[in-house]
RODO-2510 file (C-alpha; in nm, 4 decimals, decimal comma):
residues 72
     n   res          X          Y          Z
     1     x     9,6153    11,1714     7,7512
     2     x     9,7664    10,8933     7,5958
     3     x     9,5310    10,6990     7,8118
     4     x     9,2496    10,8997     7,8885
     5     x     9,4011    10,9590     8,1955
     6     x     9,2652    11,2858     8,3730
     7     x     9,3321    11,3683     8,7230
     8     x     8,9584    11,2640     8,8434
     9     x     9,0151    10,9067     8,6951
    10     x     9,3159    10,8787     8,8455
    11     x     9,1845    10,9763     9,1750
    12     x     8,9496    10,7175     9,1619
    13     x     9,1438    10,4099     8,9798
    14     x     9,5037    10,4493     9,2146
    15     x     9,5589    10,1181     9,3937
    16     x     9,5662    10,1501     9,7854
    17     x     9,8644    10,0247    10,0159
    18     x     9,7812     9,7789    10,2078
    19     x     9,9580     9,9400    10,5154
    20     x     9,7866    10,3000    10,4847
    21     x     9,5061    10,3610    10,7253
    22     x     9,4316    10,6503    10,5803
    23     x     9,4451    10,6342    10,2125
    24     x     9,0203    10,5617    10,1396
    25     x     8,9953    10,9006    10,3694
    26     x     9,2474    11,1217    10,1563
    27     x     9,1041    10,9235     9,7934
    28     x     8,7803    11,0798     9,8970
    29     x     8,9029    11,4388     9,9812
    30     x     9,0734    11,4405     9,6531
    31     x     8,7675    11,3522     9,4488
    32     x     8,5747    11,6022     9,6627
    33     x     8,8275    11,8777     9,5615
    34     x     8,8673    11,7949     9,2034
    35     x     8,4495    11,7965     9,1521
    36     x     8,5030    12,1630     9,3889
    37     x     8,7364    12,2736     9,1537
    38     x     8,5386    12,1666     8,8284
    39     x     8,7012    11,7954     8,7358
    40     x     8,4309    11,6637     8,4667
    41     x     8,2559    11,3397     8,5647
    42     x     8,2352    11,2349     8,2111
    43     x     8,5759    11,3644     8,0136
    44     x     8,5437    11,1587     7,7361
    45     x     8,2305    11,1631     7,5506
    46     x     8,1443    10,9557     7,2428
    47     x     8,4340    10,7282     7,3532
    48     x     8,4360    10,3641     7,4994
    49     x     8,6517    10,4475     7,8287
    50     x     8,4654    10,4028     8,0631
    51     x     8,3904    10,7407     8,2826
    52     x     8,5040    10,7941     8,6446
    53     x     8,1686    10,6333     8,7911
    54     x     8,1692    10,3112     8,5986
    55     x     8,4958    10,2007     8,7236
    56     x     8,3929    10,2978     9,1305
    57     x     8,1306    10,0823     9,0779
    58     x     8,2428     9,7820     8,9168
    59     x     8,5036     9,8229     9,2222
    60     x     8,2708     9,8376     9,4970
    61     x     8,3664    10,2419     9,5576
    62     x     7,9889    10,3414     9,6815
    63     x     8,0867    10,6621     9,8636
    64     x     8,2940    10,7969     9,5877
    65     x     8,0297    10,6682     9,3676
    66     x     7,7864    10,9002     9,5389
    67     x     7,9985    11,2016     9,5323
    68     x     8,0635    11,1586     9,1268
    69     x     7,6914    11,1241     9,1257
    70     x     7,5741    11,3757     9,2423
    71     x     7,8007    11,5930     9,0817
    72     x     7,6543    11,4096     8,7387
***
């Protein structure tokens, strides 16, 4: 936790290589099964990190932005 690093946020933040096809298909499953399985959209309250949905939009991220908000 050393930096507010839980498994949703690293679903969302993890740099894709270049050379997998498939990677934007499997980021999504992942954030579909940590929201199934009860991830928290916002881990951190009362901090300044910035929550899952924040960073998938600053990066452009709209369908895992729409997953995180409707689970909001």
């Amino acid at each position: 936790m050393e930096f507010k690093e839980t498994p949703l946020i690293t679903a969302v933040r993890i740099e894709p290589n270049p050379d997998d096809d498939t990677f934007e298909q499997r980021r999504e499953a992942m954030v579909r099964f940590l929201l199934k399985h009860g991830a928290s959209t916002s881990p951190f309250e009362n901090e300044s990190w910035p929550t899952p949905l924040v960073w998938v939009q600053k990066h452009g991220l709209d369908n895992i932005a729409e997953l995180l908000s409707a689970a909001e």
